[in-house]
C-alpha positions as CSV (number, residue, x, y, z in Angstrom):
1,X,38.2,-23.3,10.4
2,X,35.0,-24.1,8.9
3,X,34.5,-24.1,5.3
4,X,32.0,-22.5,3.0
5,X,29.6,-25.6,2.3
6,X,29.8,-26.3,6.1
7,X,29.3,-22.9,7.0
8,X,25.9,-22.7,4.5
9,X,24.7,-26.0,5.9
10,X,24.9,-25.0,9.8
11,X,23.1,-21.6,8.9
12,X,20.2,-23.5,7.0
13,X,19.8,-26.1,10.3
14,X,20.4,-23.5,12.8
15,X,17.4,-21.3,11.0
16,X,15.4,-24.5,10.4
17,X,15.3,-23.7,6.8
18,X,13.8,-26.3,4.4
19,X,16.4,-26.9,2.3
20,X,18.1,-29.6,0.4
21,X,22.0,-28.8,-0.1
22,X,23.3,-30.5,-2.9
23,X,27.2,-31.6,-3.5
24,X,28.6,-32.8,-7.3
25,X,32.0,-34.0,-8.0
26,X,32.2,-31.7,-10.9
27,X,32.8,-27.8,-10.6
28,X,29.4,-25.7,-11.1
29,X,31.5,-22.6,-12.0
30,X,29.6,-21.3,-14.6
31,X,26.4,-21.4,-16.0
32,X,27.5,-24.3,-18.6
33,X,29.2,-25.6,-16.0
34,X,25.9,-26.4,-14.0
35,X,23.8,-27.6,-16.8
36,X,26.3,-30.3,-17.4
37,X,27.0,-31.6,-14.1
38,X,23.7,-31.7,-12.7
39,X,21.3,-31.7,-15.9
40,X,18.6,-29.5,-13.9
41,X,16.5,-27.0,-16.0
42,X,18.3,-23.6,-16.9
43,X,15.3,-21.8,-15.5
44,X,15.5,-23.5,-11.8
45,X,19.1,-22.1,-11.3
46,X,19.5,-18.8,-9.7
47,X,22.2,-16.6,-9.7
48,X,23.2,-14.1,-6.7
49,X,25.1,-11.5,-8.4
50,X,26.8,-8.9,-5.5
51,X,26.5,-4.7,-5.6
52,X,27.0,-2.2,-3.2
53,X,25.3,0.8,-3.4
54,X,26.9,4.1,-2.4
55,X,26.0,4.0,0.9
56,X,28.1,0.7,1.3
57,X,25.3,-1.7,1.9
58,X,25.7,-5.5,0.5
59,X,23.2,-5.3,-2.8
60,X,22.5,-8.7,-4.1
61,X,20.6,-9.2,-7.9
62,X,18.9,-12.8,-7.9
63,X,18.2,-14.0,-11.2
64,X,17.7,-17.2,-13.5
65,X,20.4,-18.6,-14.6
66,X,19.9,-18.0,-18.2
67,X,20.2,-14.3,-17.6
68,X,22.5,-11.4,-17.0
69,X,21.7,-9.2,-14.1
70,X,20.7,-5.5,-15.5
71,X,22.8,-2.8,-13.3
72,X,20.6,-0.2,-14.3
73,X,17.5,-1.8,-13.9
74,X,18.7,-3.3,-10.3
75,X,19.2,0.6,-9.1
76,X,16.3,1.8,-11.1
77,X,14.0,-1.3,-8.8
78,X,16.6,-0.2,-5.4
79,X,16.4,3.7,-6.3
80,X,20.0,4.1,-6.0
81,X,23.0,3.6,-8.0
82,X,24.9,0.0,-7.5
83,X,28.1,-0.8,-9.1
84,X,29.5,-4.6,-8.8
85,X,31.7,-6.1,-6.6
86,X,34.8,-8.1,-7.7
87,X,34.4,-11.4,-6.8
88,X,37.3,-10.8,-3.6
89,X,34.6,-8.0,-2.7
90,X,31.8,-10.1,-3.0
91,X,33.5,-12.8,-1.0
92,X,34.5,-10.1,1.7
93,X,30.8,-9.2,2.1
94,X,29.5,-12.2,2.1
95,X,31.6,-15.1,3.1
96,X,31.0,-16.9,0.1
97,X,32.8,-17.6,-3.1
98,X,31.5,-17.0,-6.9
99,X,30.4,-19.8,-8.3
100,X,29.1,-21.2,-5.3
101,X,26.9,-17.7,-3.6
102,X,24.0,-19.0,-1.8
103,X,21.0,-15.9,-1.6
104,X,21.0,-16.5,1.7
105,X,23.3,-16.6,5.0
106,X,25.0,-13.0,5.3
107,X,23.3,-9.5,5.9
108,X,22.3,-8.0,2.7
109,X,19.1,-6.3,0.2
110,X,18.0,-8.9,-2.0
111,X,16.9,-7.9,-5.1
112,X,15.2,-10.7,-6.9
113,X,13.6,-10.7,-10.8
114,X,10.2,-11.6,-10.4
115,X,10.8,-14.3,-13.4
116,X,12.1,-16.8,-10.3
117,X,8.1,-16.3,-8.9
118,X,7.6,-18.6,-11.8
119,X,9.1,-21.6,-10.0
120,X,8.2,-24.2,-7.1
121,X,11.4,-24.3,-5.9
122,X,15.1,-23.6,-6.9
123,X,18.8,-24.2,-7.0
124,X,21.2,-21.6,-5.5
125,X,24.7,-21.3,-4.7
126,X,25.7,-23.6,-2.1
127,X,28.8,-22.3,-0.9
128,X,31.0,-24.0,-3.1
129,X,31.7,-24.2,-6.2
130,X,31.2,-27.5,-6.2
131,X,27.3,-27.4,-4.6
132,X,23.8,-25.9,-4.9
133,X,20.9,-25.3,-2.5
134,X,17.5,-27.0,-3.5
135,X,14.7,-24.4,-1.8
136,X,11.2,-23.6,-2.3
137,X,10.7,-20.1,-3.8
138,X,8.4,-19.6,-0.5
139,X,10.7,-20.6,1.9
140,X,13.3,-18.4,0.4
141,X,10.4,-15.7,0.5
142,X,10.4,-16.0,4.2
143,X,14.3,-16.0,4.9
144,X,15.8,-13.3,2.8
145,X,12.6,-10.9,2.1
146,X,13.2,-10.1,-1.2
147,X,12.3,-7.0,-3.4
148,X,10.3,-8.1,-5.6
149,X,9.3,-5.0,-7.7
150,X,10.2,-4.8,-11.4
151,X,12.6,-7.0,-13.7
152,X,15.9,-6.6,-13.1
153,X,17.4,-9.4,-16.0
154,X,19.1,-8.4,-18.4
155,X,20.3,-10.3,-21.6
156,X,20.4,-13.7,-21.7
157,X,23.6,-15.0,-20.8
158,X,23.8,-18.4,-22.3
């Protein structure tokens, strides 16, 4: 059986995505976590935060790092309600495990805060929770078609 980081990795080469995946000895768990294995800026470090809305579709909330995603603001931007998955739902829906939740590589709405706009490139999950995804914010633009129409960050969450 194939593991998460492996999994990531063959989806990137077999999409031909431009991407750098990245893997530290130390865990990346959290937030704080991140910033002290890696030293990369806060605001380069995205987080994929899974929904569903209540028709059952995969709902995913891509923010900085340094942010919370806002439920309400996330359905006000989808125009429907979303409640969040546990992490053993988001892991059903996605194949991936917190701490380590690419934005890319499984069927789902991406929902992203138009702060990450801001940025060349950026770090997302990268499978594990011990790895990260390096990728340009236009690339990821062309893989996962984002919504891109209103803030969905909440309050800062470090």
């Amino acid at each position: 059986m194939i593991n998460e980081e492996e999994k990531l990795k063959k989806y990137i080469k077999e999409h031909d995505i431009k991407a750098e995946h990245l893997r530290f000895d130390k865990t990346l768990h959290t937030v704080q976590d991140t910033l002290n294995a890696t030293g990369f800026p806060i605001e380069l470090i995205t987080k994929s935060m899974i929904f569903k809305d209540n028709a059952g579709r995969t709902i995913v909330g891509m923010v900085s790092a340094e942010f919370r995603v806002s439920q309400s603001s996330l359905s006000k931007v989808l125009g429907a309600e979303v409640s969040f998955c546990s992490a053993e739902e988001s892991y059903e829906r996605t194949g991936y495990p917190v701490g380590g939740m690419p934005c890319f590589g499984y069927d789902a709405i991406v929902i992203m805060d138009p702060k990450i706009l801001e940025n060349e490139y950026i770090y997302t999950g990268g499978g594990s929770e011990f790895s990260l995804v390096k990728i340009s914010v236009n690339e990821i633009k062309k893989i996962i078609n984002p919504i891109v129409k209103g803030r969905i960050r909440g309050n800062k969450s470090i």
